[in-house]
C-alpha positions in Angstrom: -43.5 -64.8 -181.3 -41.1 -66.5 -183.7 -42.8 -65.9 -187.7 -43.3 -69.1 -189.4 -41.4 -69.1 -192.7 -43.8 -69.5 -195.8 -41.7 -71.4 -198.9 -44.7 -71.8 -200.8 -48.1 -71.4 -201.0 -51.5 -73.4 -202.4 -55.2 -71.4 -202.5 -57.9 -74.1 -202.8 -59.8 -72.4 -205.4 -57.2 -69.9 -207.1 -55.8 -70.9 -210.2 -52.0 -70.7 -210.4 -50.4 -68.6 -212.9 -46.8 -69.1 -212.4 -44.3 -70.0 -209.6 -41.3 -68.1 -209.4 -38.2 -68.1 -207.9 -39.7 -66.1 -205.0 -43.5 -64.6 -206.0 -46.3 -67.6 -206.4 -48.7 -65.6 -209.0 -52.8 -66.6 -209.2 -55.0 -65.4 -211.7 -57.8 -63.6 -210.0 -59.9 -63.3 -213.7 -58.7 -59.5 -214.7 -56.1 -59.1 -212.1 -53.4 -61.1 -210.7 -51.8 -62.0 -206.5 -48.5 -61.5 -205.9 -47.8 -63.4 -203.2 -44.1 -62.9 -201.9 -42.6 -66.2 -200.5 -39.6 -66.5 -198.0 -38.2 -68.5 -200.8 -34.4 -67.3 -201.2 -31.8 -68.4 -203.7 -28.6 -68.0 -204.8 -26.0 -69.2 -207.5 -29.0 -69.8 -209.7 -30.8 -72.5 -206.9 -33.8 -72.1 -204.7 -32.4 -73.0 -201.3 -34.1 -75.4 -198.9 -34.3 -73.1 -195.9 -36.4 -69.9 -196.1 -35.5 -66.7 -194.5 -39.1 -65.4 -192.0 -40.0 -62.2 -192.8 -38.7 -61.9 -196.1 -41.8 -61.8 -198.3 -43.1 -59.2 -196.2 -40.2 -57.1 -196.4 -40.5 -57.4 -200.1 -43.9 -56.2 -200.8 -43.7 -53.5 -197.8 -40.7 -52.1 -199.6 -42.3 -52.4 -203.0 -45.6 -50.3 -202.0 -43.3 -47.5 -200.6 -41.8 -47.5 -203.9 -44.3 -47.8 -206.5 -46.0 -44.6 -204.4 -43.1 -42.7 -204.4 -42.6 -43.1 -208.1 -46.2 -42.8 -209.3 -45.1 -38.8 -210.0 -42.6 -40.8 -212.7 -44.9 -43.7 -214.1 -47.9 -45.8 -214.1 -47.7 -49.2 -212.4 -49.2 -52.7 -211.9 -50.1 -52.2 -208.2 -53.6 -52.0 -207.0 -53.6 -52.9 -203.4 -52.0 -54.8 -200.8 -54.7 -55.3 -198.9 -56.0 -59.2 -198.8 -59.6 -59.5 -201.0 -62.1 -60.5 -198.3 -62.8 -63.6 -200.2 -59.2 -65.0 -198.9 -59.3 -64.4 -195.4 -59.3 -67.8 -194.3 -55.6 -67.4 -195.8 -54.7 -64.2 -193.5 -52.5 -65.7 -191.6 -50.1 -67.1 -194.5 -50.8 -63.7 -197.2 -51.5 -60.9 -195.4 -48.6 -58.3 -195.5 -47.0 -60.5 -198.2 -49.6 -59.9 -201.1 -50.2 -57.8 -203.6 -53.4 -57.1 -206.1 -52.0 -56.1 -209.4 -53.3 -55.4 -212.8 -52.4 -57.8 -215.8 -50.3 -56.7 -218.1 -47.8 -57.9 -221.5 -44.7 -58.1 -220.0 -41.7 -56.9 -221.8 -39.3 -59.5 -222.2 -36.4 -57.7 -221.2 -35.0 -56.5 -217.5 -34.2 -52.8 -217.1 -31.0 -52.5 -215.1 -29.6 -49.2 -214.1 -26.2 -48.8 -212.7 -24.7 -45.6 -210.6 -22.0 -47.4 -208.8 -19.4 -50.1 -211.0 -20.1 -53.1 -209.1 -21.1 -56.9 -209.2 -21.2 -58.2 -212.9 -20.5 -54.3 -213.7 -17.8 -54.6 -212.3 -15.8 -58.1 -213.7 -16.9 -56.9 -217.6 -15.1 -53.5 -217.0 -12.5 -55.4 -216.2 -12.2 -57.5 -218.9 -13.0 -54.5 -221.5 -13.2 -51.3 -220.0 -16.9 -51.1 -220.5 -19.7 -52.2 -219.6 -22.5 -53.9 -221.2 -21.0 -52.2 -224.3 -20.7 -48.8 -222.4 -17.1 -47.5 -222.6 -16.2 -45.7 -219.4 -12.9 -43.9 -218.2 -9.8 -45.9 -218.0 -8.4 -46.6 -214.4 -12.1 -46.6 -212.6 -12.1 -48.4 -209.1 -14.7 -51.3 -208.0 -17.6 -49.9 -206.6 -16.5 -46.3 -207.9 -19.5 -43.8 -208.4 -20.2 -43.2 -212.2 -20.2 -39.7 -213.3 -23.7 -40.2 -214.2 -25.9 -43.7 -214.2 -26.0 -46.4 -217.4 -28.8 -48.1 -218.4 -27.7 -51.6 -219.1 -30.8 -54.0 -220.5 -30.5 -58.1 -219.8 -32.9 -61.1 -221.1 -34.9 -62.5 -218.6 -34.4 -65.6 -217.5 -36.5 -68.2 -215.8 -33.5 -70.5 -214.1 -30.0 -69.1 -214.4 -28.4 -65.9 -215.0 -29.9 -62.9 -217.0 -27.8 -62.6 -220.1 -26.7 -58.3 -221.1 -27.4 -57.2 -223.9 -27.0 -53.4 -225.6 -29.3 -51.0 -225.5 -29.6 -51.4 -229.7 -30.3 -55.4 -229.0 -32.8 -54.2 -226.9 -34.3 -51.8 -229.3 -33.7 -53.2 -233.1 -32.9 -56.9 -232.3 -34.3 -60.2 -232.8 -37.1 -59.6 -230.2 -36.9 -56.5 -229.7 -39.4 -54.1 -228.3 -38.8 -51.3 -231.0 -37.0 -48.3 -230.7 -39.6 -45.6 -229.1 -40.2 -48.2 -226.7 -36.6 -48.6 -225.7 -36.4 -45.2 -225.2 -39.4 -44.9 -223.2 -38.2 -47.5 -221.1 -34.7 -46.7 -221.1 -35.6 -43.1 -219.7 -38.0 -44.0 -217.3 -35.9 -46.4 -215.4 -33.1 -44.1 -215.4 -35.6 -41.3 -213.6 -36.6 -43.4 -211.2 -33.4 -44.7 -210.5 -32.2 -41.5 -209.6 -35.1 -39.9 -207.5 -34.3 -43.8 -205.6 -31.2 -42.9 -205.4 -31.2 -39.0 -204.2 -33.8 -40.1 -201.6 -31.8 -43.4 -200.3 -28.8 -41.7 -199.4 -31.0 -39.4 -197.2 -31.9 -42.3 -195.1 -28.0 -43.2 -195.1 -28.4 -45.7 -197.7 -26.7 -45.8 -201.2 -28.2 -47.7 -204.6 -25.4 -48.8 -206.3 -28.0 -50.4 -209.2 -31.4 -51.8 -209.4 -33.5 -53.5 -212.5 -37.0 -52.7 -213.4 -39.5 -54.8 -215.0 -41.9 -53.2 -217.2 -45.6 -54.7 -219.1 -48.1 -52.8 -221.7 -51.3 -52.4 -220.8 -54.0 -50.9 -222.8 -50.6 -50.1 -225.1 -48.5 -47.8 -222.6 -45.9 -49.1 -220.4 -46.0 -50.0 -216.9 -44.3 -50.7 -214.0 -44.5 -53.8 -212.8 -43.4 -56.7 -210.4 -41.2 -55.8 -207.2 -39.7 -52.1 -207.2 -36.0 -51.2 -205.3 -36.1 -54.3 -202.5 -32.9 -55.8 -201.7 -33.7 -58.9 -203.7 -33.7 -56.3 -207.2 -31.5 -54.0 -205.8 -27.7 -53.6 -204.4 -28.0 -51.0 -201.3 -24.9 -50.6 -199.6 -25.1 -48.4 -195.9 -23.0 -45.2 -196.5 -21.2 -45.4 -193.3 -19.6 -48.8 -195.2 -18.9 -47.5 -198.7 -15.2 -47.5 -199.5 -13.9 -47.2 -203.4 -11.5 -50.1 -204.3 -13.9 -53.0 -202.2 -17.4 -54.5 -202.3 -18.8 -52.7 -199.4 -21.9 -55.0 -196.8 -25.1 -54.9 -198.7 -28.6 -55.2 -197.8 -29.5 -58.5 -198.9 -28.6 -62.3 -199.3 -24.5 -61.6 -198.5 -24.5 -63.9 -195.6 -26.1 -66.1 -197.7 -23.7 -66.4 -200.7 -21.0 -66.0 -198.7 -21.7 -68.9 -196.2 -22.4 -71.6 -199.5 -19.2 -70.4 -200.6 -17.2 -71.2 -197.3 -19.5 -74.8 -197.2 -17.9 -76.1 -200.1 -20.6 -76.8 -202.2 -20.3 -77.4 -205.9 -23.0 -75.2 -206.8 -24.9 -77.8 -208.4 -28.5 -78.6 -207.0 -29.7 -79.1 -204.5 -28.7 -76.5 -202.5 -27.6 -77.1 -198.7 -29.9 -75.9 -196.2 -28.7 -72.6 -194.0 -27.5 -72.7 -190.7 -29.9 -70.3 -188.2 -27.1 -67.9 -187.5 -27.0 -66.9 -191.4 -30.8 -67.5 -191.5 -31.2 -65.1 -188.3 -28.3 -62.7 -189.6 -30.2 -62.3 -193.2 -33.2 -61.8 -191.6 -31.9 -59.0 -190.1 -30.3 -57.4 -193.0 -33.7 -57.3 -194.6 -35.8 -56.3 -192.0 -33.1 -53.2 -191.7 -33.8 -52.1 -195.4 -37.6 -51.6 -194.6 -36.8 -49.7 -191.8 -34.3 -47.5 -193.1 -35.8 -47.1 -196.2 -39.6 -46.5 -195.0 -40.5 -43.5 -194.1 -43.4 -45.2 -192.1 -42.7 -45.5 -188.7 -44.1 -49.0 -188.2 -41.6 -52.1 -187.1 -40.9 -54.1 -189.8 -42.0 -58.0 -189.5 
């Protein structure tokens, strides 16, 4: 049976916290639902047409993760099971929800790069560093970096994410201190690597991924989505070649078709045609499989 494609979501009863470009978050009093839309975007718009499957794929991916890395950190995730109050919603939230604990968000994204790619990429060629990183003169796109860079960016709540240093992070107007940068600095860059090392046994290779992290009860956590295509750039290995921008496993077909349509890139968006809807669908549900070692079909 085809899955019907949820672009947003309404609980009679639930108070809604925030709507974002993918996740619609309740308050449930001391926690918070996740709930993990089909919702896609691209050039900084939310596109009409959803992609089925996608906020399942999503949270799936984002369980594996946070279990894997509980050896490196705390995190926000308590289940993703649906509360039995909701179950007259089971049909719209179950496999795309998740239970999570409140936290203080830290106002910054935590990005970690191991391959020189995507915005990366363009600012190394304009300086030979990135993010304020020098690196080696004469490095390809996509090239491997002898070891990973922790490159911090403003969160944003419509447009891009704006890069700043690790000291702007730290010691700058808003910044979270420097122990804390540190802390988070280290921890992102540990579990970016164990991602990493394990990915590329499941013929899969994580070029770079960002991290959000919140306080609670004064210790940093991990929250939000953790290593899914939509915070990630995995490439398949068999695809990788230095000097190009190998497939990835995400929205590609997506970008690649608004480019081709001619649109300006001003709202609204143009809805998808099926074959890129179908084709992206694909991609993702590939990820899960890949990338999970449970032995379930994806959605």
């Amino acid at each position: 049976m085809k899955e019907s494609v949820v672009l947003q979501t309404s609980i009679p009863g639930l108070k809604l916290w925030r709507r974002g470009k993918v996740r619609d978050v309740y308050d449930l009093g001391d926690k918070l639902l996740f709930v993990a839309t089909d919702r896609i975007s691209a050039f900084d718009s939310i596109l009409p047409t959803g992609i089925p499957g996608k906020g399942r794929v999503l949270t799936q991916l984002s369980a594996f993760w946070f279990a894997r890395m509980l050896k490196i950190t705390p995190h926000h995730l308590i289940s993703t099971s649906l509360p039995a109050e909701l179950s007259a919603h089971k049909d719209t939230l179950e496999g795309r929800s998740m239970v999570v604990m409140k936290t203080e968000p830290v106002a910054f994204e935590c990005v970690v790069r191991g391959y020189l790619a995507g915005s990366g990429w363009e600012d190394y060629k304009k300086t030979g560093a990135v993010c304020g990183i020098a690196l080696p003169k004469g490095l390809q796109q996509s090239q491997e970096l002898e070891k990973p860079i922790f490159t911090p960016a403003t969160k944003a709540e419509t447009g891009h994410d704006i890069n700043v240093s690790f000291e702007v992070m730290a010691n700058g107007s808003g910044g979270v201190g420097q122990k804390l940068a540190e802390t988070l600095r280290d921890r992102s860059i540990a579990i970016y690597t164990e991602a990493r090392a394990y990915a590329r046994t499941r013929g899969i290779l994580l070029a770079d991924t960002k991290f959000e992290w919140g306080i609670r009860d004064g210790k940093p956590i991990l929250i939000d989505e953790c290593l899914t295509p939509d915070s990630s750039r995995f490439w398949p290995a068999d695809g990788y070649r230095v000097g190009i921008s190998p497939p990835s496993f995400d929205k590609q077909f997506v970008r690649d078709w608004l480019i081709s349509s001619g649109w300006d890139r001003n709202p609204p968006a143009p809805p998808l045609p099926s074959e890129v809807v179908e084709r992206t669908a694909a991609r993702y549900r590939e990820a899960l499989e890949r990338l999970s070692a449970e032995t379930r079909r994806a959605p």
